[in-house]
C-alpha positions, 0 to 999 in steps of 0.5 A: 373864519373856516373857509368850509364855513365861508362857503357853507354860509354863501351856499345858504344865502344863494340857496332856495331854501336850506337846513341843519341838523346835528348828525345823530348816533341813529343817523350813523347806524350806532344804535343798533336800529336797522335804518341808514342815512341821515333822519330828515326831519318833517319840519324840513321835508318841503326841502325835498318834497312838494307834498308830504308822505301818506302814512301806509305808503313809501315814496322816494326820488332822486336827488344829486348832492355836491358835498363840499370837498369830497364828491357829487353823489346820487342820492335819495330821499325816501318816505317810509310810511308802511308798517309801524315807520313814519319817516323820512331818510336821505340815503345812498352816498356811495361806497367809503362816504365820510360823514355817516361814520361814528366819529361824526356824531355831534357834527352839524350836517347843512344842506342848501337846494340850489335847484330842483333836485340839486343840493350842495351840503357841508359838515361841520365839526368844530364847535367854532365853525359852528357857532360861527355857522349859527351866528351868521343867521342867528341860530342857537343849538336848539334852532336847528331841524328847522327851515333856515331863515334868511330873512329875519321874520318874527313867529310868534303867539300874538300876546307874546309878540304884544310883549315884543314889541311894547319892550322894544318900544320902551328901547327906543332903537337900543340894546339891551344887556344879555340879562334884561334880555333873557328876563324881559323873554321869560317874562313875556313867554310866562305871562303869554303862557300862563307859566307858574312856577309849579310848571316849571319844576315839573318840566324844567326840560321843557321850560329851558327850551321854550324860554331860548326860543322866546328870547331867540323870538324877541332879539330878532326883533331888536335886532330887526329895529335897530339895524333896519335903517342901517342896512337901507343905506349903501355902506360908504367903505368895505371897511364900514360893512365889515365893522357893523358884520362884526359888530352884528355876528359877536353880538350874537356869538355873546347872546347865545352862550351869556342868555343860557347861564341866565335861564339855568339860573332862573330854573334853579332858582324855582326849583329851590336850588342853593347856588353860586353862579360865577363863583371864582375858584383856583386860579381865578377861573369863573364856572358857571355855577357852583352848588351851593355856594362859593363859601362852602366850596372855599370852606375845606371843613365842608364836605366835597362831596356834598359840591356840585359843578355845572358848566353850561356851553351851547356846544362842547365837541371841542370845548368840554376840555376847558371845564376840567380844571375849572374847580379842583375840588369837585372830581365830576364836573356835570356839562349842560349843553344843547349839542345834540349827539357826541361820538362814542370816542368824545363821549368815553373820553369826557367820562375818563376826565370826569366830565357828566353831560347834562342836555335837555331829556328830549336830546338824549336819543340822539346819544349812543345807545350805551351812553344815554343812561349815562346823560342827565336831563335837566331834571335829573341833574336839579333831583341829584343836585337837591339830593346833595343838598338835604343831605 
């Protein structure tokens, strides 16, 4: 692990109280709007402030920020209430600072009090050291502009937490595999919900995060139950306390990448969707999904044009590389990740190799202004797909 990782997550542990968003083109000024600095979210406000903005008046106060491997800088935070703005920035970090360029879209921003008005922040920018970020505490992409927990804490609608907890009766102190998993989730979120099939057709943007959510909900509680007494008892060895780490963080690492092929998949499945998922191509590569199907894509008498490829990665900064040569016979390869923002330099390069994003609709805005009609949602990538399908 990164050594700028090892200390983002210690800063995090030892802190108040701390968060993490993905820096965005709008928060590097490369949208054309008019506003500077980092957009801080109202969920993580109290971070900052002990009372939220009145809208039709701004507030501001002073903050001194350490930033890891760069500089101390004398901050601010500011709520713009006046007029049509309703929100909050961090801003003034001084001439030449590094992390508000356009080629730290996508990177993902941490910032941890430590005290009253003295913070201690860090950016990531490898798809690695960010998984490796979220696996510490149990974070997915689309956990983020949100307080993070350092306690593990169940929020949930009390009959889906009824649902939790028979399921995690029924374990007995196990764990079950990624697919009983993400299944036992959307049953209990759907059943709580009262989520039909048509609703799901209709808000597959929607559903697909909803469904992550739930299931992020019901693994902390597994894992709350199967590790509770573990972590009661002195560890006997340095040796001992690393392994169950390992054993808790890869775990994790899995869960999050395996449980959003299984939700696509489900999507798929109710939007009436012909696939294959993991269907072996050149090579013995394995993508994730193929429409419609293995056979027709082994099958050089069937149109290849007609041929869809989806690869799904939580984030993709770095790995959207490894999708290229997955299937040599489809030229587009449509990308579906939760990585919120890419610069525009990532962005023209994935289109120069045939890369297409696909990301839930309300991600888009966090994309430069001039790739965004470029990025499908799930919805118009399921449209495109079915298009290709009824042909």
């Amino acid at each position: 692990m990164n050594e700028i990782v090892v200390s983002a997550i210690e800063s995090v542990q030892r802190s108040e109280t701390a968060f993490c968003k993905f820096i965005s083109a709008n928060d590097a000024g490369t949208t054309g709007a008019h506003q500077s600095g980092f957009y801080i979210s109202k969920n993580v406000i109290s971070i900052f402030f002990s009372e939220p903005g009145v809208k039709g008046t701004n507030k501001d106060d002073y903050v001194t920020i350490n930033w890891y491997n760069y500089q101390v800088t004398a901050s601010r935070i500011i709520y713009y209430g006046v007029g049509s703005r309703n929100e909050y920035r961090l801003t003034r970090f001084g001439k030449g600072f590094p992390f508000l360029s356009e080629d730290n879209v996508g990177d993902l921003l941490i910032i941890a009090k430590r005290e009253a008005k003295y913070y201690e922040a860090f950016v990531l920018n490898t798809d690695e050291d960010i998984e490796s970020f979220f696996a510490e505490f149990n974070l997915t992409a689309n956990e983020t502009n949100k307080l993070i927990e350092k306690k593990i804490t169940i929020d949930a609608k009390d009959t889906l937490l009824k649902c939790f907890l028979a399921f995690n009766k029924f374990l007995n102190k196990g764990f079950p595999n990624t697919v009983t998993l993400s299944g036992t989730a959307r049953s209990c979120y759907n059943n709580s919900f009262n989520i039909t099939d048509n609703f799901i057709r209709a808000h597959p943007d929607k559903i697909i995060l909803e469904w992550l959510d739930a299931e992020y909900q019901l693994f902390k509680l597994i894992e709350l139950e199967v590790y509770s007494e573990t972590i009661k008892e002195p560890f006997k060895s340095v040796e001992a306390l690393i392994e169950i780490a390992n054993t808790i963080l890869n775990r994790r690492k899995s869960r999050a990448g395996k449980s959003l092929e299984y939700h696509l998949g489900e999507v798929f499945e109710k939007s009436n969707l012909i696939f294959a998922p993991q269907a072996i191509t050149e090579d013995n590569k394995k993508p994730d999904f193929i429409f419609p199907s293995a056979k027709d894509y082994h099958n050089n008498d069937f149109d290849a044009n007609r041929l869809v490829f989806l690869a799904a990665k939580t984030t993709c900064k770095d790995r959207w590389r490894q999708v290229i040569n997955e299937a040599n016979r489809i030229e587009v390869k449509h990308l579906f990740t939760l990585q919120q923002g890419i610069s525009k330099n990532q962005l023209n390069e994935m289109y120069k190799e045939g890369v297409r994003l696909v990301v839930p609709k309300t991600y888009i805005p966090t994309f430069p202004t001039e790739y965004r009609q470029r990025i499908l949602s799930l919805e118009n990538f399921i449209t495109f797909t079915k298009q290709k399908q009824t042909v």
